[in-house]
Structures are given as structure tokens and as C-alpha cells.
N, C-alpha and C positions, 0 to 999 in steps of 0.2 A: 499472627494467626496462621499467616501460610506453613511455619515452621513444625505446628502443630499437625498439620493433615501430609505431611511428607509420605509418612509410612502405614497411614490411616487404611484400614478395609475401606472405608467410602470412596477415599481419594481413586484406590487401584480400580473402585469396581466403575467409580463414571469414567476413568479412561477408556476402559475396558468396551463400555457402552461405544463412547465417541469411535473408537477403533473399528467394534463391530456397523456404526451406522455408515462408517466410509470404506464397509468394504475387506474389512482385514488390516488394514495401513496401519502401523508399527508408531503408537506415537509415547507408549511408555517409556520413561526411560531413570536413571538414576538418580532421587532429589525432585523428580519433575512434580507440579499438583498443579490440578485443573482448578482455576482461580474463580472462573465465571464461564457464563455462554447467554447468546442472546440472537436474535432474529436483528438485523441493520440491514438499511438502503445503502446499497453501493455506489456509486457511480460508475458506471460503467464507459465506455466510447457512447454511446450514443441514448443512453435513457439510464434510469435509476431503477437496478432489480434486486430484488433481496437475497441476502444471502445469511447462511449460518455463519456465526462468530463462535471460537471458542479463545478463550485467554487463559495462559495458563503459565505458570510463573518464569519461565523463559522462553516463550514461542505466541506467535499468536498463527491460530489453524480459520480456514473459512472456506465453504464449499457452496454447493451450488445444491438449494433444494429438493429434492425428489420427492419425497413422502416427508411431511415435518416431522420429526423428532428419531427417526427411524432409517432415513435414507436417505445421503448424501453424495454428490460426485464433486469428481474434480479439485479434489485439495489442495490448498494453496498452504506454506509455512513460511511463515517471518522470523528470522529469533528475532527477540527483544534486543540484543545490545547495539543492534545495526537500526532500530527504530526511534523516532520523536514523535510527539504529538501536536497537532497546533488546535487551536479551537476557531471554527471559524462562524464570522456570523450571518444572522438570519437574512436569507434574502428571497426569497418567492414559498411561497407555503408550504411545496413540497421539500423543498431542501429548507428545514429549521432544525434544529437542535446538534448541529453536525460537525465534526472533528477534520482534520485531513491525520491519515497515517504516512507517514514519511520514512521511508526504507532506501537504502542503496538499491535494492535489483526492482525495488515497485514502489509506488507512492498513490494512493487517490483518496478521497473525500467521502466517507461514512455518516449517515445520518439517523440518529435514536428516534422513536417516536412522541415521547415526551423529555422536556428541559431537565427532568428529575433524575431520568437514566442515563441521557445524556453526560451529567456529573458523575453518575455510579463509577460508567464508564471509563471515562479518563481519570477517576483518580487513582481505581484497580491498576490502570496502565499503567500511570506517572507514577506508580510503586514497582511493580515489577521491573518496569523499565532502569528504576533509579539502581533496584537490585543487582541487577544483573551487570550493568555498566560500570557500577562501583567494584563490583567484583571483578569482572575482568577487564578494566581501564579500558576498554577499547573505544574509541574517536569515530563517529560516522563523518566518511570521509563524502567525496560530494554524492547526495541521493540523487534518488531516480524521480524524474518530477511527477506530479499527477496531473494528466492529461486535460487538455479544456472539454468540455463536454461538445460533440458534434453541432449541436443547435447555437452553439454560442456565436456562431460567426457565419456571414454571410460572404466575405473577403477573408482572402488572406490578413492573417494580422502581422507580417514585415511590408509588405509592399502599401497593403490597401490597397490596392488598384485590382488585382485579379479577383475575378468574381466566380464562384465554386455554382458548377453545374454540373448534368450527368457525364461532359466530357472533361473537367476541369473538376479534378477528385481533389478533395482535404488529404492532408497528409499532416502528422502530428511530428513536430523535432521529438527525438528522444532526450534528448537535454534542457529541453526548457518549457515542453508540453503544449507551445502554442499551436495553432491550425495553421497551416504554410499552404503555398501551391509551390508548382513541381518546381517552379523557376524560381523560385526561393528555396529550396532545400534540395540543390543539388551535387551537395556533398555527404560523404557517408565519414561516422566517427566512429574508431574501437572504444567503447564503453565497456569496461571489462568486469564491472558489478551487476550488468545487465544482460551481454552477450558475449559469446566469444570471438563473434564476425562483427564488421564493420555498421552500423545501424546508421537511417536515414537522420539528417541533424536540417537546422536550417541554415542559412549560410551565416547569418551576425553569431551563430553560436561554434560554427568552426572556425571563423575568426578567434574569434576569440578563446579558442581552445590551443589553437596553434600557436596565436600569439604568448600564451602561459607557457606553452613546451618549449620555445624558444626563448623566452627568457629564464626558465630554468634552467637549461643546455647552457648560455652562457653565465650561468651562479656559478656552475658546478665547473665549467671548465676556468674559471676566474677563482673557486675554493667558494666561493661566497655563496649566499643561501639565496635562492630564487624568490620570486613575487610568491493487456492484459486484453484475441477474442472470447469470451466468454459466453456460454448457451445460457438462452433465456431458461426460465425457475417460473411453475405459476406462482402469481402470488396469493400468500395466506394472509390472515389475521394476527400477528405475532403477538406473542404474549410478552411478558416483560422480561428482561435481561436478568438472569439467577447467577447469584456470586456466593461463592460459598466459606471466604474468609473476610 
């Protein structure tokens, strides 16, 4: 069906829309169609805000409400072939019906309002995504983890023992998304899907980073083969998630 609305009047004019509601931003492009869009709960660092979803058959776009349907900030782009999905299950009211998106440069936990859209959702994706990746063979190489939510820990989760107050800040590894204290994550690792500078890690995960570079280093010299702050959105009422193949 997507194949069908490539070159469609409809297709170019709700880009067209999406384009004009972020502002001007350039999301048209050769082959591209807008698959769906839908209102989802983020997870954020520290609480769960809603944001605009758009899916579209190689890219997923998502901003930050201003005005519903009309005005957007802050655009975010994923392609699809650097994405997976997982489905994750229910566990406190507000977080039910919810996926995690898993990308090399971002990764975090999405929640539908009902179980029904929920499914729309991820099967539109597990399509595109199958698309696009079969097309250009490309391998997600290790992602970017999605973050624990702030509330989740009251300790550090390597030591256990340091307890998080206003002078003993949480700090999240970039490679494995746990909540650290300082004395735990006093190493910094180049993550090159992520940043171009060195990024805060915790320490069992720079271990363990170096220990991989070092056993690679010795494959190769033996021939042999080695071993998101984001501004609060008030919240609406969202309607349901619209797909249009």
C-alpha cells in the first residue's frame, strides 16, 4: 500500500502539512510517504510527556507539542534502518501499552493509549523497518540504551550503597542507561553513534569496553577475528493514532 501513495497528491500535501507544523523543516524527500502519526507518552529523564509521532516509511520524526495538530518544536529524526522495536510489558497504569524504540544515537520507551493502537503501531513500524533494512542490508551496530527513568532509584544501581540527594546527583551511563553516582561513573567513553566527545559511562561498562578493544587489538595483530533534555508540552487529550496505508 505504501508503494501506492509514493507519488500521490495526498502523500506530498500531509508532508507538506507536517513540514509547515515544524516550522519549515525539509522532510520531503525522493520515494518518502507519511505512513501514520499519532499523539504517544515519551519517557522522558524524569516523568512521561507527550509528544507528536510521525512514521513514515523510512524515518520516524517526533516533536514537542505547541499548539495540537498545528505547531510543533524541536524535531527529532530516526531513519528506520538504524531502529528495532521491542514490546514491553505492562507494569504501573500509566506506563501500559508501551514499546521501547531502540536506535544507535537514542533509544527510550513509548506508550499508546490503548492495547488496539498500541498493535497498529508496531506493526506499521515492524514494516517499514523490515523495508528499509532489507533494502539496504545495513546491521544496527551496538544502540544507544533508553535511560531508567529518574524515580526509579533511590541508589546508585552499581555500588548500592550511595544514596542520591541534592548533593549526591544521579547521573545515567551512556552505554547501559543505569542511574550511577559520581564514584561510579568516573570514566568517560567515545561513543561515536551518539557523540563526537567522550560521554559520561559507568565504570563495569568501561570495563568492559576496553576489555573488547583489547581483545580486538590482539585478533587483528594475530590475523584472527576479535570477540535526550527535552522542554515540557502541556498535555492534551490525543486522539487516536492515523495511518494511512
Amino acid at each position: 500500500m505504501v508503494d501506492r501513495l509514493v507519488n500521490s497528491e495526498a502523500n506530498a500535501r500531509r508532508i507538506a502539512v507536517v513540514e509547515n507544523c515544524f516550522g519549515g523543516e525539509v522532510l520531503s524527500a525522493p520515494n518518502r510517504v507519511l505512513v501514520g502519526e499519532g499523539v504517544l507518552q515519551k519517557q522522558c529523564r524524569k516523568e512521561l510527556k507527550q509528544r507528536q509521532f510521525f512514521l513514515f516509511n523510512d524515518i520516524i520524526v517526533y516533536g514537542t507539542i505547541i499548539i495540537p495538530k498545528k505547531k510543533y518544536k524541536g524535531m527529532k529524526v530516526l531513519p528506520l534502518d538504524e531502529v528495532r522495536i521491542v514490546s514491553l510489558e505492562d507494569t504501573t497504569p500509566d506506563r501500559m501499552n508501551g514499546w521501547q524504540i531502540i536506535s544507535l544515537s537514542k533509544s527510550f520507551n513509548v506508550y499508546a493509549a490503548h492495547a488496539s493502537e498500541k498493535h497498529d503501531w508496531i506493526s506499521h513500524l515492524n514494516t517499514c523497518i523490515a523495508s528499509c533494512q532489507k533494502r539496504g542490508e545495513k546491521k544496527l551496530a551496538e544502540p544507544a540504551p533508553a535511560w531508567i527513568p529518574d524515580d526509579a532509584a533511590t541508589h546508585c544501581m552499581i555500588c548500592n550503597k550511595s544514596k542520591f540527594n541534592a548533593v549526591n546527583r544521579k547521573h545515567h551511563c551512556r552505554r547501559c542507561g543505569k542511574i550511577v553516582c559520581n564514584g561510579c561513573s568516573t570514566k568517560r567513553l567515545l561513543l561515536v553513534a551518539q557523540s563526537t566527545e567522550p560521554v559520561r559511562v559507568c565504570d563495569p561498562c568501561f570495563a568492559d569496553a576496553s576489555s573488547r578493544t583489547a581483545s580486538q587489538q590482539r585478533g587483528d595483530s594475530s590475523g584472527e577475528e576479535g570477540s535526550d533534555g527535552e522542554s515540557p508540552s502541556g498535555q492534551e487529550e490525543p486522539g487516536p493514532a492515523q495511518f494511512f496505508s
